[in-house]
VMD Tcl script that draws the C-alpha trace (Angstrom):
set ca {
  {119.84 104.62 77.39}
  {119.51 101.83 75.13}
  {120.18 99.58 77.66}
  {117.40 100.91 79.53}
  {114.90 100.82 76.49}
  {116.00 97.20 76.80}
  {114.89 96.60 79.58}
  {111.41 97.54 79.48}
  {111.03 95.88 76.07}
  {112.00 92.67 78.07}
  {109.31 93.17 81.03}
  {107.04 94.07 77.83}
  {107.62 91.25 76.50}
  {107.20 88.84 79.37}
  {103.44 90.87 79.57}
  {102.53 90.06 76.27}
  {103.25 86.49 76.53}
  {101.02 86.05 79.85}
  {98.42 87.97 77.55}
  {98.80 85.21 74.83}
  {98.36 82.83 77.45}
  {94.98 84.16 78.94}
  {93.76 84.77 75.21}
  {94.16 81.20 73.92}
  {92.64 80.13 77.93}
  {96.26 77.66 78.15}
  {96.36 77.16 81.76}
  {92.68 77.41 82.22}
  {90.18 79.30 84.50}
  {92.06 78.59 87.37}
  {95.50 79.95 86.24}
  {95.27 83.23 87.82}
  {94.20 82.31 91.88}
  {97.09 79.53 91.36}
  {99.79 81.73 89.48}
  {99.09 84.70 92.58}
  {99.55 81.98 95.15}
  {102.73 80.66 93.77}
  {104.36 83.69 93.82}
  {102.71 85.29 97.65}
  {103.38 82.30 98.98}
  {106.93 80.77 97.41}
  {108.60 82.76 95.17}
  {108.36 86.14 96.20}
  {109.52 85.57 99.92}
  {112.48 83.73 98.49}
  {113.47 86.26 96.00}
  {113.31 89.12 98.41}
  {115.12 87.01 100.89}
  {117.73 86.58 98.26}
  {118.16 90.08 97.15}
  {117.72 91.63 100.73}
  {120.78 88.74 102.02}
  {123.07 90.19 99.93}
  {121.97 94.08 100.28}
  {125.48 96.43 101.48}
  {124.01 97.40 105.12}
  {125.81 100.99 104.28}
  {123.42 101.31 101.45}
  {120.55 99.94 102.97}
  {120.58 102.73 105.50}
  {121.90 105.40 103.26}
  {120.29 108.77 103.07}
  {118.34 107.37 100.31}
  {116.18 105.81 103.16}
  {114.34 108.81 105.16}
  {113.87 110.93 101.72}
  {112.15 107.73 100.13}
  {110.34 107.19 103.06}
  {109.05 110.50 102.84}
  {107.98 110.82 99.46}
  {106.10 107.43 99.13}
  {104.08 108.31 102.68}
  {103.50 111.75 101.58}
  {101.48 110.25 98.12}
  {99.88 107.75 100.18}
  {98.07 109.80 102.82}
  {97.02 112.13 99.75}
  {95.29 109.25 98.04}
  {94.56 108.18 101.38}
  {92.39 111.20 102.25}
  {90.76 111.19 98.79}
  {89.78 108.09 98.14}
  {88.46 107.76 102.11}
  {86.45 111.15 102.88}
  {85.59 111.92 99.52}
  {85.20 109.14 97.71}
  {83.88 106.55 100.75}
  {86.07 103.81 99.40}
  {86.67 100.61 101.91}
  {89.45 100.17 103.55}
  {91.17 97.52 101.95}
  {90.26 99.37 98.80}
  {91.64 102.88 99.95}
  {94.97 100.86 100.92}
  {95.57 99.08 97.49}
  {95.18 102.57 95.95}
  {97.48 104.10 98.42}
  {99.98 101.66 97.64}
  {99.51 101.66 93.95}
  {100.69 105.51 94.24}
  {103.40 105.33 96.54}
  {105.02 101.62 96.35}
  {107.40 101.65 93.53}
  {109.01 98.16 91.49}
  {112.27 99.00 93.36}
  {113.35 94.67 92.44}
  {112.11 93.58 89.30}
  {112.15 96.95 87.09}
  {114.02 99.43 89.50}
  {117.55 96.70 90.01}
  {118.21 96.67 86.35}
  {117.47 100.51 85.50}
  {119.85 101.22 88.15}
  {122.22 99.53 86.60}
  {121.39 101.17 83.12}
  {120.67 104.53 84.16}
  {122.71 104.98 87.75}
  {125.72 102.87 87.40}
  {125.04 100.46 90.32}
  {121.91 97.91 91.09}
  {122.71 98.41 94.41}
  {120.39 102.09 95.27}
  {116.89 100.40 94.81}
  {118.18 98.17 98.12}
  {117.00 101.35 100.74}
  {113.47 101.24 99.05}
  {113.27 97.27 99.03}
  {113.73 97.58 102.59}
  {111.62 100.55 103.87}
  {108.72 98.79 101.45}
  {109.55 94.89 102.73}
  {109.76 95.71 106.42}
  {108.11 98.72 106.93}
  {104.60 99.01 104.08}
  {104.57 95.47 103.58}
  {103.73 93.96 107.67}
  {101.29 97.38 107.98}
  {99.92 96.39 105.10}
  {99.20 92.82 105.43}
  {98.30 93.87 108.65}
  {95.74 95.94 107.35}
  {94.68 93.90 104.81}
  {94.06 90.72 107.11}
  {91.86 92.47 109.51}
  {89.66 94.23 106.45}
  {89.14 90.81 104.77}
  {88.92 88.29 107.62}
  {87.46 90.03 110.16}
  {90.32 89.10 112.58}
  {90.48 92.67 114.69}
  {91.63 91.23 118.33}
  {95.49 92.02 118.43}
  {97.46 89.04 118.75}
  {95.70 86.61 116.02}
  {96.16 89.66 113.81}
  {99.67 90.03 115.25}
  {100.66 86.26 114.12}
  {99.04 86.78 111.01}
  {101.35 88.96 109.70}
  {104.59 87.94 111.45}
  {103.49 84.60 110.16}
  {103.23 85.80 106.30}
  {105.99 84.56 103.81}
  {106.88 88.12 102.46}
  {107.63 89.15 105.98}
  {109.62 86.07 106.86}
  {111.37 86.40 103.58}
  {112.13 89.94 103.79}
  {113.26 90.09 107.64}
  {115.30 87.20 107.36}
  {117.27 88.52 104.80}
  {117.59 91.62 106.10}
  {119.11 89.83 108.87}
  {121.40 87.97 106.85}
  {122.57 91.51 105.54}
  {123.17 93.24 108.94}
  {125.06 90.44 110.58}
  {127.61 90.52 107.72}
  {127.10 86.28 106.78}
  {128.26 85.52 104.02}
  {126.05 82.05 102.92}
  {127.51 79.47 101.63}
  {126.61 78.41 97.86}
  {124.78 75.38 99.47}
  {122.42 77.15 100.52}
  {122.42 81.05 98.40}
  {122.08 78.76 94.68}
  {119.20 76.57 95.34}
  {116.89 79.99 96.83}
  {118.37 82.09 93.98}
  {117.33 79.32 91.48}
  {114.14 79.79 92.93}
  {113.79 83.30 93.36}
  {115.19 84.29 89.55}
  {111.21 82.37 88.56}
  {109.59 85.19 90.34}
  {109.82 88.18 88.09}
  {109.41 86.62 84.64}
  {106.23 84.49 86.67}
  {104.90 87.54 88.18}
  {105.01 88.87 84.69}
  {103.14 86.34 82.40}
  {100.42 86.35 85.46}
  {99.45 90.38 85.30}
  {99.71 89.60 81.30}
  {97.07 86.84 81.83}
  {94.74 89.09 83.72}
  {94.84 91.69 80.95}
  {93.46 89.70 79.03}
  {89.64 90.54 78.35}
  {90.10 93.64 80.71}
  {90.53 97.21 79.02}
  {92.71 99.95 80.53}
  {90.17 102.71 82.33}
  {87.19 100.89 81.42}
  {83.76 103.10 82.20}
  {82.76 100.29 84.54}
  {85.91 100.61 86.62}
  {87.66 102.48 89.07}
  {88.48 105.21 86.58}
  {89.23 108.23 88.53}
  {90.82 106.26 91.26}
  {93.43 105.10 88.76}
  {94.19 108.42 87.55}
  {94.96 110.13 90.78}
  {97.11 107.14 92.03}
  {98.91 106.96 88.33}
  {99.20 110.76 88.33}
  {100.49 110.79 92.19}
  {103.17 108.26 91.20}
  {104.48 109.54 88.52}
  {104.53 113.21 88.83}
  {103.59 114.02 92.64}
  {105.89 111.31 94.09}
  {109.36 112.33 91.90}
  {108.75 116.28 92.95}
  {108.62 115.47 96.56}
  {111.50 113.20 96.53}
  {113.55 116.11 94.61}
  {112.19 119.03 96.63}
  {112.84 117.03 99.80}
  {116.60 115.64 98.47}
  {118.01 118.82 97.39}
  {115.81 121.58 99.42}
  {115.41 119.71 103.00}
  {118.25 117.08 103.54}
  {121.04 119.13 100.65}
  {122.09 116.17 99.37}
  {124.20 116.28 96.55}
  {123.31 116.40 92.90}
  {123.81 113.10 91.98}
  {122.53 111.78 95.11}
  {119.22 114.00 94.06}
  {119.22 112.24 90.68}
  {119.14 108.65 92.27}
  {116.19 109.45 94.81}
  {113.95 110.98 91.98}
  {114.54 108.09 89.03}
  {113.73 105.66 92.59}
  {110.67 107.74 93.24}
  {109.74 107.64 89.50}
  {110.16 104.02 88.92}
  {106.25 101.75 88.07}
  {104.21 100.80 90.76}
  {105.21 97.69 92.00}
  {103.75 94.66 90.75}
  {103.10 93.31 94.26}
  {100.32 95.78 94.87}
  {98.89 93.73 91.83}
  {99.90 90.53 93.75}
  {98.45 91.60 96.91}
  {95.01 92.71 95.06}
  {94.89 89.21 93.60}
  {95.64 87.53 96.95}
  {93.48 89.35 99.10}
  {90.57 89.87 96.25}
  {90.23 93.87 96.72}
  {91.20 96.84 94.41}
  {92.32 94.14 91.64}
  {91.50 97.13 88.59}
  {93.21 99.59 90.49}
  {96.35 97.80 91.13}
  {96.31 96.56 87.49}
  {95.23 99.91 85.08}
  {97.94 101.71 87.36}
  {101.04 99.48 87.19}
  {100.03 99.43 83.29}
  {99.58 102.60 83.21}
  {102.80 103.94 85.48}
  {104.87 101.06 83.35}
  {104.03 102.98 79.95}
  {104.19 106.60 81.64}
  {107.42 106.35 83.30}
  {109.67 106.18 80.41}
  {109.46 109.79 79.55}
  {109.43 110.56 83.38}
  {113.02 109.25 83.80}
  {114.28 110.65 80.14}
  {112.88 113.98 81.55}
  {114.20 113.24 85.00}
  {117.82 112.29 83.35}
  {118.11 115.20 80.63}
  {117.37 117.86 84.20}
  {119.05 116.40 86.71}
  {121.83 114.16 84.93}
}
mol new
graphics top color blue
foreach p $ca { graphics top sphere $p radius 0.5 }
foreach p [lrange $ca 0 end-1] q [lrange $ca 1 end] { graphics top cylinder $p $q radius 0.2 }
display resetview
């Protein structure tokens, strides 16, 4: 557990530096647009590329693949509906809430509590996958058309086949399922520069705290709470009533698909925000918020189900 503790004090720190940045303005007023390109556009395709390549294709399509599935959808279209018919959000807007309650840091927080917690970094690879090649093309998708204007089918079509997430993900995925093993020539220099991706992605949500306050009146305020309170209580009690009461899977098998489903949002909802200019407070107040929350989630989660 200490190990665990560790870790977040780690990704804690890494925030706090990117906050120390912003405060004492060290890389300017550009820093944030240029930090949130480097990483859509270069490191994040090749560190899911990297982690994806060397996935186990058992575990990638374990049983820990439908269950996730269906908890993260099932928080999504809740949001979904509340945020669109009651609340007459946008689009774009209603889809970076969605996915700040239902698209969970399976890579940079969920690989190493694994390992603490679970025993093995290899369960978060299932979620990687269903978010990389199944949320993350819809998405972009969705995204493209909302903020371009592009609605005919095939521009929107190359679009996303032609983002770098996509490429990164599927190729690696392919990697995985034909069973290549890469040579070091070519696996060092993309893990080189996929291992700057987390600690970047880190100092650049730390940079946009600065001068912003968690919840602020002026902000989204209820549309953070419901996607905070969806991901960290709604989410883990569907993955749990749907792992042991639906599919019967066994108890420890139950224990990895609710500390997955209780796991932050992922930072690349903040990434995608940034990039596409929509939902930025939303994406930001809730991975803050589900960062700080989910500690006694998983203690809880561990101390029932361990």
């Amino acid at each position: 557990m200490i190990d665990a503790l560790t870790g977040f004090a780690v990704i804690g720190f890494a925030i706090f530096v990117g906050w120390v940045i912003g405060r004492i303005d060290l890389l300017g007023e550009h820093a944030r647009p240029v930090l949130a390109k480097l990483i859509f556009y270069v490191l994040s395709p090749f560190l899911l590329f990297v982690v994806l390549a060397q996935a186990d294709v058992r575990m990638l399509f374990s049983a820990l693949l439908p269950v996730s599935a269906i908890a993260a959808i099932a928080v999504m279209v809740v949001y979904a509906l509340i945020a669109r018919a009651l609340w007459r959000r946008s689009v774009s807007e209603t889809l970076i809430g969605a996915l700040s309650s239902g698209q969970v840091n399976s890579n940079n927080i969920g690989i190493p509590l694994s390992l603490y917690l679970l025993g093995s970094a290899a369960f978060p690879a299932p979620v990687i996958l269903m978010q990389l090649l199944a949320f993350t093309p819809v998405s972009m998708a969705i995204l493209e058309a909302a903020t371009s204007g592009v609605r005919r089918v095939r521009p929107l079509l190359l679009r996303t086949v032609g983002n770098p997430i996509v490429i990164g993900s599927v190729l690696g995925t392919l990697v995985s399922v034909s069973g290549v093993r890469l040579p070091p020539l070519v696996l060092e220099p993309a893990q080189l520069i996929a291992d700057a991706c987390v600690p970047v992605l880190l100092i650049s949500y730390g940079i946009s705290l600065h001068g912003q306050r968690v919840l602020a009146p002026s902000g989204r305020r209820r549309d953070i709470l419901l996607a905070a309170s969806l991901k960290l209580v709604v989410m883990p009690g569907v993955a749990w009533a749907v792992a042991a009461l639906a599919f019967r899977l066994s108890p420890a098998v139950v224990l990895v698909v609710v500390v997955l489903a209780a796991l932050p949002t992922a930072q690349n909802v903040f990434n995608y925000s940034q990039r596409y200019g929509v939902g930025e407070t939303i994406a930001r107040d809730t991975v803050f918020l589900t960062t700080v929350g989910c500690v006694p989630v998983l203690l809880l989660a561990l101390y029932l189900l361990g």
